[in-house]
C-alpha positions as CSV (number, residue, x, y, z in Angstrom):
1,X,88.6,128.2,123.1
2,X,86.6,124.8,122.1
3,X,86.6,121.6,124.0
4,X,88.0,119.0,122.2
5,X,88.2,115.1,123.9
6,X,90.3,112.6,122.3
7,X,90.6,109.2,123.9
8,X,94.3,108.3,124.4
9,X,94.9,104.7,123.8
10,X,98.6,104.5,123.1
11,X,101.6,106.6,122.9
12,X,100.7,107.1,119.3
13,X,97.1,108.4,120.4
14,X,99.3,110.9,122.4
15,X,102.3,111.6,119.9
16,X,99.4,112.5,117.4
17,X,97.3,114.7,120.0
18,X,100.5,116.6,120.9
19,X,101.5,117.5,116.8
20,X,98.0,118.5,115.8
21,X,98.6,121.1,118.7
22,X,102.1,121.8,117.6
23,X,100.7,122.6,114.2
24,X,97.7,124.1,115.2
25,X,99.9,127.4,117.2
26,X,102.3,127.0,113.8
27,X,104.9,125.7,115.8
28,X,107.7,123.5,114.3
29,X,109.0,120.9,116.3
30,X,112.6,122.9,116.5
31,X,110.4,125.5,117.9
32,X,108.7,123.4,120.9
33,X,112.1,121.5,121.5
34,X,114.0,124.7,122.5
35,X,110.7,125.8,124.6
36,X,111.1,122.8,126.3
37,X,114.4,122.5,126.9
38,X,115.0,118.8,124.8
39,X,116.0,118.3,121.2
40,X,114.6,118.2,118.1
41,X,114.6,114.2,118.1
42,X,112.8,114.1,121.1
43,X,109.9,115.9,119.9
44,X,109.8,113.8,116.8
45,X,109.8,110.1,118.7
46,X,107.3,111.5,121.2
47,X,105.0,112.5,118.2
48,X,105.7,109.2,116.7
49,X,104.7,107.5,119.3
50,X,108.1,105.9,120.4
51,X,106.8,103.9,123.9
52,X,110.2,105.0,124.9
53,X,109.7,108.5,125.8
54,X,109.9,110.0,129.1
55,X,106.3,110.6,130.9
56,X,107.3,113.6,132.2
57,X,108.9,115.1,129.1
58,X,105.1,114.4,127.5
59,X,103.6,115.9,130.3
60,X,106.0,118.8,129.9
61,X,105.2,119.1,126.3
62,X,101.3,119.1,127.0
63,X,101.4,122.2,129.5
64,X,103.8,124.0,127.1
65,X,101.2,123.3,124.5
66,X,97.9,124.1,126.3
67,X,96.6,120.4,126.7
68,X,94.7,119.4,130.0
69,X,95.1,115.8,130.3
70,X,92.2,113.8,132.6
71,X,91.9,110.5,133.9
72,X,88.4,108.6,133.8
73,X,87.5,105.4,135.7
């Protein structure tokens, strides 16, 4: 599997990162809601960047999906 590093600016950044992941294992969003547990909606303001969402629904969402987030200083 390749390395890909995206800085994450916003939620948008984020929302983006975790559709292009979505898409990439052909997953709809109905798909990753009932994987994790949340609805259809939720998916869709998290990958539209609503500020909103809950951290650790996102953070949820990126283990379900394979992404390692990191923290630099």
């Amino acid at each position: 599997m390749s390395k890909i590093t995206r800085a994450i600016r916003a939620a948008s950044d984020l929302g983006a990162a975790i559709r292009e992941r979505r898409k990439t294992l052909s997953m709809t969003q109905g798909d990753l809601a009932m994987q994790a547990g949340v609805s259809v909606a939720t998916i869709s303001a998290i990958e539209n960047g609503k500020a909103t969402a809950q951290i650790s629904i996102v953070l949820d969402l990126c283990r379900d999906l394979g992404l390692r987030l990191s923290v630099e200083t």
